[in-house]
N, C-alpha and C positions, 0 to 999 in steps of 0.2 A: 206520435207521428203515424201518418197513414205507410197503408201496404206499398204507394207509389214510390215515395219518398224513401224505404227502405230497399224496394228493387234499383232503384236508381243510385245508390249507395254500393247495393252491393256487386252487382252485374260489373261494372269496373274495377272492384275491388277482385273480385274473383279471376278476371281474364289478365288485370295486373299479375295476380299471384303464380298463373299458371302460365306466364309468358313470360316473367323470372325466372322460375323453377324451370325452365325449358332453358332457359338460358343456362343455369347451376347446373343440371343434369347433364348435359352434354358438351360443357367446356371443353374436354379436347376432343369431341369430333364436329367442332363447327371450325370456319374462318372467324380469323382478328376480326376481317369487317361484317359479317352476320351477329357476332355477339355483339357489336356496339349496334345498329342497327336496333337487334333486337330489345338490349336494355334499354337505350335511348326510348323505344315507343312505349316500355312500360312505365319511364319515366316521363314521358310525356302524359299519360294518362293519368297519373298520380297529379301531378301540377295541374293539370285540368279540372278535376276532381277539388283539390283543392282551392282554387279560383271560382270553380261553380257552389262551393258549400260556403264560401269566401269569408 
């Protein structure tokens, strides 16, 4: 695989990880609805992710 093909892999893979971990780290000083929010988009980016490598 080329260099493109592995940034494009990873660059979402990375902002998934650190938009979880953002989530995990600060469970109790976020709201109910900012943590679903915020999981919700890293799941969104996962499914996406997985639809475009399909």
């Amino acid at each position: 695989m080329n260099i493109q093909v592995w940034m494009g892999i990873l660059i979402p893979f990375i902002g998934t990880a650190l938009g979880a971990a953002c989530v995990c780290v600060m469970r109790g000083q976020l709201k109910g609805s900012t943590q679903r929010i915020l999981a919700g988009f890293a799941a969104g980016v996962i499914v996406a992710l997985d639809v475009a490598l399909g």
